[in-house]
N, C-alpha and C positions, 0 to 999 in steps of 0.2 A: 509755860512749859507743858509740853503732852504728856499724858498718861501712856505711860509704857507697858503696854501687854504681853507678861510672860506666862508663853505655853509650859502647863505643867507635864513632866514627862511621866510617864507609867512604868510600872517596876518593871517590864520586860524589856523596854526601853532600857533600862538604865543597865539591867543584867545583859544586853547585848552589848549595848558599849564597852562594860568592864571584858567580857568575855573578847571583843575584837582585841582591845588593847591588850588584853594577859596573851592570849594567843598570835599575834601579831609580834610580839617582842622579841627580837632574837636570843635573848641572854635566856628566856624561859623555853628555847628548842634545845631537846637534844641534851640535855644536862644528866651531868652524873651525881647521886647523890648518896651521901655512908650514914647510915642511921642502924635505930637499934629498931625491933618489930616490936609497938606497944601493943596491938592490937591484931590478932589473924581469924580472919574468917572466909572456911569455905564455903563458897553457897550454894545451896543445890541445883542453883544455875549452871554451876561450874566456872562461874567467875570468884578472883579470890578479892577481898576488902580489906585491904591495910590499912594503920596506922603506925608513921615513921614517930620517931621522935628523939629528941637530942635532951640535951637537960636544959633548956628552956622551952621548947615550941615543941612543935605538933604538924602533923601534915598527912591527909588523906592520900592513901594513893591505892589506886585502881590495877587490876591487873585482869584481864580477860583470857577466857576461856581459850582462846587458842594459844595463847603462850603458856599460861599453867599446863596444857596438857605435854610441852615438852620440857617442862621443870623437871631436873634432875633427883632432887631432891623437894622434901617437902619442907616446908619452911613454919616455923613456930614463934610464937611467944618468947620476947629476949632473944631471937636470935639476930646479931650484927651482921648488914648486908650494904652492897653495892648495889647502886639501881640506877640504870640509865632511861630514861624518858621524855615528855615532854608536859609540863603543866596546862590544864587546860580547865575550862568555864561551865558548871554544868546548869545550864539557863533555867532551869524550871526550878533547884532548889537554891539558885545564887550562890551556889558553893561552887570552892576549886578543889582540884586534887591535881595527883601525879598521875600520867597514864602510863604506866610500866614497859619499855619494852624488852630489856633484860635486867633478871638479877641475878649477883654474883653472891654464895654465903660468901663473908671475911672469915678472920683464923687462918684456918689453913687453907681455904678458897679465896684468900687474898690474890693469892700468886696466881691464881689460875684465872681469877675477875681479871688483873693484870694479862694477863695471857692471853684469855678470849676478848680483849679490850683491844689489843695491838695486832692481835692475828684478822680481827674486821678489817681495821681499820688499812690495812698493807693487804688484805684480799680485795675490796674495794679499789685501788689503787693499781690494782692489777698485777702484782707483783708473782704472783703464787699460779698464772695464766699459763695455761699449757703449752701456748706457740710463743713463750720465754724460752723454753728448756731447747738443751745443747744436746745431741745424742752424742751418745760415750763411744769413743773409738772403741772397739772391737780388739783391733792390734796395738796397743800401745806399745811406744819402745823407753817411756820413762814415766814416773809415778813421780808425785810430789804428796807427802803426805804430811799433814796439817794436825797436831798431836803432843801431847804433855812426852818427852823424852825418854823420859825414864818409867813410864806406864805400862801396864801388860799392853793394853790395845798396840801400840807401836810392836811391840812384837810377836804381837798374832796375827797382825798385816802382813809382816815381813816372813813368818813361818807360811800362810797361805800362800802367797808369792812365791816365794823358793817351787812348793810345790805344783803349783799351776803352772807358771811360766818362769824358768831359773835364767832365764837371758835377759826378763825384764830390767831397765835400771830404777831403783827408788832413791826417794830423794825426800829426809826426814826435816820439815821444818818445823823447829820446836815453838810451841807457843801454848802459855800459860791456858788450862782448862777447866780452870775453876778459879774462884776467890773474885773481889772489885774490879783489878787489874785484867782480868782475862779477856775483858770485850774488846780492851782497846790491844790485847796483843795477839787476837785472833784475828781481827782487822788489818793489822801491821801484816801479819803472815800470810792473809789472801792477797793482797794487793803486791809482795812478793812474789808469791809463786802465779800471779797471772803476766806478771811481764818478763818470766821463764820462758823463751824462746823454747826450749828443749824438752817443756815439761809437754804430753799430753793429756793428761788426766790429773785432778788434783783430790785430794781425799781428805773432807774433815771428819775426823773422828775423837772420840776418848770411851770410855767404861761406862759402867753404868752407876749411878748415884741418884741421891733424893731430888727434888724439883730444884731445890733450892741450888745444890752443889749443880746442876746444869742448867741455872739460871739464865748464865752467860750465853748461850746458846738461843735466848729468846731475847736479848738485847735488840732492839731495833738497829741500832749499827751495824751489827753483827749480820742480823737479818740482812737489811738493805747492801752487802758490802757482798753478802753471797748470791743476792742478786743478781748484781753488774757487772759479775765474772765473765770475762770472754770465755775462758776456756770453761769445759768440762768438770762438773764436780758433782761428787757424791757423799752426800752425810751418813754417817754411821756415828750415830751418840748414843750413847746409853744401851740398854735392853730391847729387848723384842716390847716391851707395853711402854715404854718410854717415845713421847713424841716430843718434838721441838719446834720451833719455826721457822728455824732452818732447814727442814726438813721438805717443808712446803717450797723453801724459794731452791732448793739447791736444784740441778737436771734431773736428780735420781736417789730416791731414800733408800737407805739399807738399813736394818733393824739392831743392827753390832759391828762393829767397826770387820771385825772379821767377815763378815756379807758384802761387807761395803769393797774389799778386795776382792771377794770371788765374785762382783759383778762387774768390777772393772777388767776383770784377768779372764781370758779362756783357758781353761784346764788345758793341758798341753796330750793331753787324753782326745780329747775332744778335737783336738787340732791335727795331732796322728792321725785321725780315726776320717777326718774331712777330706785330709791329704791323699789318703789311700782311696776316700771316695772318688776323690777327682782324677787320680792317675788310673781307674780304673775303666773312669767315663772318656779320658785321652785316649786310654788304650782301644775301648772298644766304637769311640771314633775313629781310628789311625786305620784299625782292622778292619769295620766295613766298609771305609775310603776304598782302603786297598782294595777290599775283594772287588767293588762295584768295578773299579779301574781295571781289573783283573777280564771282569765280564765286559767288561768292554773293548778290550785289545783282543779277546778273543774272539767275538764279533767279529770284528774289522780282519783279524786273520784268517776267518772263514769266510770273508768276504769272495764270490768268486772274479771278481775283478781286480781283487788283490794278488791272487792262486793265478792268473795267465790274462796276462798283461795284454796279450795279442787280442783278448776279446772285446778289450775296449776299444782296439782300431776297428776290426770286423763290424762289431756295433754299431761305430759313427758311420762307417761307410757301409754301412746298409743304411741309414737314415739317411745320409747324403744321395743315396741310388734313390730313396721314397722321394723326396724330394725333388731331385732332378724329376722322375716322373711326373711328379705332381705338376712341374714346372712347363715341361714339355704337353703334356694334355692341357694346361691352362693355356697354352699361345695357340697349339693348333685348333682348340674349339675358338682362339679370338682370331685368327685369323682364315677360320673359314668362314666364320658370321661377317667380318669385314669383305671379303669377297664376294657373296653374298649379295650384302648391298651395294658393292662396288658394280656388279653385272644388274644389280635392278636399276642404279644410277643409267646404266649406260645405254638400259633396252629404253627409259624414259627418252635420255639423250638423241638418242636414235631417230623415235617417231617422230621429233621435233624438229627433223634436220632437212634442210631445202631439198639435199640430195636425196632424201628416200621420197618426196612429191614427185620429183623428177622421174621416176624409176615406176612414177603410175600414168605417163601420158604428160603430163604435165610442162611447160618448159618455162623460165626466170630468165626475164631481162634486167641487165646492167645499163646504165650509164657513169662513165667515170668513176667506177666501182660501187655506185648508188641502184639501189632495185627502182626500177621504174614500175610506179605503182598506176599512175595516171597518163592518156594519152596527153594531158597538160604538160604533162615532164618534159615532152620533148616540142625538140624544135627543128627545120629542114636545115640539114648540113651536121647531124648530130648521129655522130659514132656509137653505134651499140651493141654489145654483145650479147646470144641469144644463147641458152645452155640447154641441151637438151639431154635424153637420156646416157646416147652415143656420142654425144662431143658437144663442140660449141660452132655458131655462125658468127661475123662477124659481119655487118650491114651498116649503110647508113641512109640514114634518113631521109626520104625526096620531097 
């Protein structure tokens, strides 16, 4: 049997291995963790050094410099917290810790770790994206408005209404706005008024209350359900420093249920006031139409061919008299240049003609109407005729 040689490994070695596999591990990314602070210290790094702990364990955890400096609060000894991060390997002293990437205080920052925990996580998702949102009609001719019944906010809707636009029609669906039950009946109520044919704008609202009492309003149902609204909506919950997360997904936030009507509604001020704008810009359209028409018919009636009709014949027939002229000096300059050379043809003509040799002395014999060029030509017994200046002979041959 051989001797088997095992390579001893070196502590860096071993603290990288454990560091791959701790950081590698899916269950140790991303985790959220609720402890109490046994230990805080700031350093003059400006990194802050925690210790978590539960009432059995313990656990370093780290928070760096550029997240403390947008810590809301400053965080102490005993205080209860939410912390989201990731565990990781610090190779040089083989320890682990947390790396912090947010903390929530618990208590009364329960609700709100909850809050900024589910408003990531649905902005990630894209829910809360600008080219989601519906623009709000402008002219609405019905309202559907989403609201505890018997609430003031239902009717400080309905008084802003009246007074902005009294033709409007509203249309109040009641749904529970606070308590367990409200997520799932404000749910029930969108999904009503968005398969209202009739409705054009939908308006969730109520009053203002503590986090807890507008709780329901940061339900992820809730949330996602006013997302996927086809129509038009606008949130108006709570107060002017009151936010929600509906407020992010809706087309349009309003800070009081009463805001959330006057930006659905045009003041009927405002609409007078545009109307008169525009019948004033028809009118002073309509007017300088006319007048421009106005100067233009009176043009045309000062026109003097309009004023005596007869001078538009005289006119043409002086251009028909230019023309004719024109016409008449165009042929007799052509045909006196064709004449012209019809008498140079004819003086060429001329010199070249048996009759003008004749007319120098000269005299042209025929035979059988052939010139006899040669005394070859002929033969004895052969007719010829002799032409001379004064007339012709007629001979024959011996």
């Amino acid at each position: 049997m051989e001797n088997v040689t095992i390579k001893p490994l070196t502590v860096t070695e071993v603290n990288q291995r454990v560091k791959k596999t701790v950081e590698d591990e899916i269950l140790l990314k991303d985790i959220l963790i609720e402890a109490e602070i046994g230990t805080c210290n700031y350093h003059s790094s400006g990194h802050l050094y925690l210790t978590l702990k539960d009432a059995d364990s313990e656990l370093r955890c780290n928070v760096w410099k550029s997240y403390v400096m947008r810590l809301k609060t400053k965080l102490n000894t005993g205080d209860r917290v939410l912390i989201r991060g990731n565990v990781e390997v610090f190779l040089k002293g083989g320890s682990y810790q947390l790396i912090a990437k947010e903390i929530y205080p618990l208590g009364l920052g329960a609700l709100q770790a909850k809050f900024e925990a589910l408003k990531k996580k649905l902005y990630e998702e894209g829910l809360f994206a600008p080219e989601r949102k519906i623009p709000i009609p402008k002219y609405p001719k019905k309202i559907a408005m989403i609201t505890g019944p018997s609430g003031a906010a239902v009717q400080d809707m309905i008084r802003v209404a009246r007074k902005r636009m009294p033709s409007v029609n509203l249309l109040v669906i009641p749904s529970q706005v606070q308590g367990a039950a409200a997520a799932k009946s404000i749910v029930g109520a969108l999904k009503v008024a968005d398969t209202l044919t009739d409705v054009d704008t939908v308006i969730l609202a109520r009053g203002g209350g503590s986090m807890e009492d507008l709780w329901c309003f940061n339900e992820e149902q809730v949330v996602r359900a006013v997302a996927s609204m086809n129509k038009p909506i606008i949130t108006g919950v709570g107060h002017e420093i009151d936010t929600t997360l509906v407020d992010f997904a809706s087309d349009l936030r309003a800070v009081t249920p009463t805001q959330a009507m006057e930006f659905a509604l045009c003041d009927k001020g405002e609409i007078l006031a545009q109307i008169k704008k525009d019948d004033l810009f028809i009118y002073n359209s309509v007017w300088n139409l006319f007048n421009n028409k106005k100067k233009y018919f009176k043009a045309l009636s000062e026109n003097p061919y309009l004023k005596d009709k007869e001078r538009i014949i005289r006119d043409r027939e002086m251009v028909i008299d230019q023309l004719t002229d024109k016409i008449n000096m165009f042929y007799s300059d052509f045909l006196k240049d064709k004449k012209h050379s019809f008498s140079t043809l004819c003086t060429k003509l001329d010199s070249l003609s048996p009759l003008k040799i004749l007319s120098q002395g000269y005299s042209l014999t025929e035979k059988e109407g052939k010139v006899v060029q040669s005394i070859k030509d002929l033969t004895k017994g052969d007719e010829i005729i002799t032409y001379l200046q004064d007339g012709q002979v007629k001979s024959k041959v011996e």
